[in-house]
C-alpha positions in Angstrom: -16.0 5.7 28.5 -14.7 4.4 25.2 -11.8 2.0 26.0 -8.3 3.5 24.8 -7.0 2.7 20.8 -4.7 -0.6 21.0 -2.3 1.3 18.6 0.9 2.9 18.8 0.9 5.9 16.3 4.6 5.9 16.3 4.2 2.9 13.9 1.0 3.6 12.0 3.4 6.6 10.8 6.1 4.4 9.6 4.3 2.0 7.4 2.1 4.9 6.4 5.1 7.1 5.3 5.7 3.9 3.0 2.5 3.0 1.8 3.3 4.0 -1.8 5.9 1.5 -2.3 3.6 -1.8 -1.1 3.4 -3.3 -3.7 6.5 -2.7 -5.5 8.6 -6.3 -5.2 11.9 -4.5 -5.0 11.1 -2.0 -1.8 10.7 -2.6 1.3 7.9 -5.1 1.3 9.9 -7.1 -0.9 9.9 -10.0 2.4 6.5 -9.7 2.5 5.9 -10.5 -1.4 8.1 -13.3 -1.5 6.8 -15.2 1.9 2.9 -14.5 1.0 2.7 -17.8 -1.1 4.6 -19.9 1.6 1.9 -18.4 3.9 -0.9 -18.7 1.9 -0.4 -22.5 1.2 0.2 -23.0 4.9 -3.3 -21.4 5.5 -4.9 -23.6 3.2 -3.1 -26.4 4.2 -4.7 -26.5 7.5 -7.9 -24.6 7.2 -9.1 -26.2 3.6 -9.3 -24.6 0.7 -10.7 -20.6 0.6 -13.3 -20.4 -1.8 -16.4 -19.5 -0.9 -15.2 -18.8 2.1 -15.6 -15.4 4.6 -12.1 -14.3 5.9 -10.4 -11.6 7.6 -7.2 -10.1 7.6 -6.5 -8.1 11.2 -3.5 -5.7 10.4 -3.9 -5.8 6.4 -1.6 -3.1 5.2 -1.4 -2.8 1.9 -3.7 -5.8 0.9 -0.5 -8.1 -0.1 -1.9 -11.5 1.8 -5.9 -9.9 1.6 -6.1 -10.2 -2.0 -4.2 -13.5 -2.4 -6.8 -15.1 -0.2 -9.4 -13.3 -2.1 -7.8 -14.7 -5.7 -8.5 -18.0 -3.8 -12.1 -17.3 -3.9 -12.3 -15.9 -0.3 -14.7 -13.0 0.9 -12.0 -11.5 2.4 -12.0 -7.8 4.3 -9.0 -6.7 5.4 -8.9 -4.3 8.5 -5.8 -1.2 9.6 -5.4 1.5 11.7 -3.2 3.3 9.4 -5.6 4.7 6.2 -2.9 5.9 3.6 -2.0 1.7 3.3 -5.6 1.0 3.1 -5.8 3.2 0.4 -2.9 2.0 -1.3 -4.8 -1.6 -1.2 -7.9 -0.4 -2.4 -6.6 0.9 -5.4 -4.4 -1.9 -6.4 -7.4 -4.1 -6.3 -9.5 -2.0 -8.5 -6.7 -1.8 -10.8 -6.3 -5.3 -10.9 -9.7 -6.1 -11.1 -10.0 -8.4 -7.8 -13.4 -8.9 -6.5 -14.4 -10.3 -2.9 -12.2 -8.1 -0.9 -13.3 -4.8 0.6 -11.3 -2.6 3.6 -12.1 -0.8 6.6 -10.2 1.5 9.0 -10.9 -0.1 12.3 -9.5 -2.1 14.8 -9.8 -5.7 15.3 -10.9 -5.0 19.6 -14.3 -2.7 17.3 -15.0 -5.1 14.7 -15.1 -7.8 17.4 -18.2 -5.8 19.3 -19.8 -5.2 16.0 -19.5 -8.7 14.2 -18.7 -11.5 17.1 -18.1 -15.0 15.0 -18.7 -13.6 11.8 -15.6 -15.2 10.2 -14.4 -18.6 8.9 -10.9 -17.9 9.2 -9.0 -14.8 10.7 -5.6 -14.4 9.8 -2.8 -11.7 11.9 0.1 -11.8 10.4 3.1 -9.2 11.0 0.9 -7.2 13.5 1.6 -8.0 16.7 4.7 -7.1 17.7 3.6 -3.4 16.6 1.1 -3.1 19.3 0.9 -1.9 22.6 -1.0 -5.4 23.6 -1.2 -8.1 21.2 -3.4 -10.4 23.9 -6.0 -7.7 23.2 -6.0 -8.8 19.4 -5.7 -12.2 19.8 -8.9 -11.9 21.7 -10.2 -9.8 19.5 -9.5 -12.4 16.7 -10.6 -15.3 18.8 -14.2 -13.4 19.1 -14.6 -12.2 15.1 -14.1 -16.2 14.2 -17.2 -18.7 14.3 -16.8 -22.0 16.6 -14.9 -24.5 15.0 -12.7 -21.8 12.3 -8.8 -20.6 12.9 -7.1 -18.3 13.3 -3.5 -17.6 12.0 -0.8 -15.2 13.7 2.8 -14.7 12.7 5.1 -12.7 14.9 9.2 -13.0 15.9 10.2 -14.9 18.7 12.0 -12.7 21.6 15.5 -14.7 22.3 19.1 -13.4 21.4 19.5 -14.8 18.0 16.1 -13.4 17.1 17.9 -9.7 18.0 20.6 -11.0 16.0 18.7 -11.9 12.8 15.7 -9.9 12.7 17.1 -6.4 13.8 20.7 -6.8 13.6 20.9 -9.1 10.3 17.8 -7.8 8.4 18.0 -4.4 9.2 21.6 -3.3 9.2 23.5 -6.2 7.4 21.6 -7.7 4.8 19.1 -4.7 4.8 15.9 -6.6 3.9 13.6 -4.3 6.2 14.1 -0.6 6.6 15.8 0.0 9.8 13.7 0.9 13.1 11.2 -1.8 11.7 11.2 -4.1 14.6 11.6 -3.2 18.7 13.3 -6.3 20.2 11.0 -5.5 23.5 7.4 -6.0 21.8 9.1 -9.6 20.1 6.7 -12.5 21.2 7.5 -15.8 22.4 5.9 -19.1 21.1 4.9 -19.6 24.9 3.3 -16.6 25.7 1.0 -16.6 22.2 -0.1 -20.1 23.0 -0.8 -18.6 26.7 -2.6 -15.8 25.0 -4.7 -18.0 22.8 -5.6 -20.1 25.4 -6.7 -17.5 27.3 -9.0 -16.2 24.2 -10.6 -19.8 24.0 -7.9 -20.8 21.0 -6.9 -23.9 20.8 -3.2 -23.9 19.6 -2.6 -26.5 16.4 0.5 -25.9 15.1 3.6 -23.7 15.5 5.6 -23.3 11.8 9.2 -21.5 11.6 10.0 -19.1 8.9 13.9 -19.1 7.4 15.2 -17.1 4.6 18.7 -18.2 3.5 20.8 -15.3 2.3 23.1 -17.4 0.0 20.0 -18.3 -2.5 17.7 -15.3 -1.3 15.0 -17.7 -0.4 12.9 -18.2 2.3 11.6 -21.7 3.0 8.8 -23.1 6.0 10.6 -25.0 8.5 10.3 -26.7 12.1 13.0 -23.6 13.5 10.3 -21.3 15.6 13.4 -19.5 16.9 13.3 -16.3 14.8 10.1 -15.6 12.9 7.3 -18.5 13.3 3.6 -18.9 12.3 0.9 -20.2 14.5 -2.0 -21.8 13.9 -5.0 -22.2 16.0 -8.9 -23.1 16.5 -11.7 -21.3 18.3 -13.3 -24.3 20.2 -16.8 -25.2 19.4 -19.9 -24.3 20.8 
């Protein structure tokens, strides 16, 4: 009996009803454009440079942080549940002419029984507090990377200014993300990914917080995991 889809359809609707408007810098997705170098370098800060490299990008959407890595000179594919964003990512990089990245509709728990350590680096950003169980992805992730690579999450910490900021400010004051975005219930703490990782045979190297500053509109890498962080980890050798 084929094990049930680690999805909720609920939100593959959502970000496909937006897919068009990806990679515009001004729509919703504007967060995502502007924190995707400040990801990026942290990446390659800890994992070495890309090139040359074969990557994967669980929960791609429209290809924002996908073809970054594969400008970097990464293999990259980038895997979704939802196809209309996956098309939208597609077709941005054959109009801009980016090679080394391909996409597939599938899920991260498939790809793992199909190509077990086949990756250098996986990366999940965004994703997991949009499934049903995100310890099924991490260990999903934690099988698609070879012994010795890492693997990179991002998610929003579950506390009360994390309601405050992330749904409250960014959704209804300051309106960065469309509200309905976020469900305060499927937010993540630090504690319980490193737990999860653990569990999936990750080793847990670093925990990064994630501002944004609405005086100058910027967002900036700090030590503050309290609302959104980044985490990284390692798949422990063979």
């Amino acid at each position: 009996m084929e094990a049930p889809l680690n999805a909720d359809a609920a939100e593959l609707a959502k970000f496909s009803e937006l897919a068009h408007r990806w990679w515009d810098p001004d729509s919703e997705f504007r967060p995502l454009h502007e924190i995707n170098p400040l990801r990026l370098g942290w990446i390659e800060g800890l994992a070495g440079p890309l090139r040359g490299r074969q990557v994967l990008d669980v929960g791609c959407g429209g290809g924002i942080l996908a073809e970054a890595m594969a400008r970097q000179g990464a293999q990259v594919l980038g895997i979704d549940l939802a196809e209309k964003p996956l098309k939208v990512a597609q077709l941005h990089a054959l109009e801009q002419q980016v090679s080394g990245v391909n996409y597939r509709c599938t899920s991260a728990e498939a790809l793992a029984a199909q190509m077990p350590a086949a990756f250098d680096v996986v990366t999940c950003m965004e994703m997991l507090e949009h499934v049903p169980d995100p310890a099924s992805v991490v260990q999903a992730c934690a099988a698609l990377v070879k012994p010795g690579g890492w693997v990179f999450f991002s998610t929003l910490n579950r506390n009360p200014k994390s309601f405050l900021f992330a749904i409250v400010g960014a959704e209804y004051v300051l309106h960065l993300l469309p509200r309905g975005t976020h469900e305060y219930r499927k937010f993540i703490r630090p504690s319980e990914l490193a737990a999860f990782a653990r569990r999936a045979g990750l080793q847990v190297r670093s925990f990064k917080g994630l501002t944004y500053n609405p005086l100058t509109r910027r967002y900036r890498l700090c030590e503050d995991t309290s609302v959104n962080y980044l985490c990284a980890t390692q798949r422990e050798s063979a």
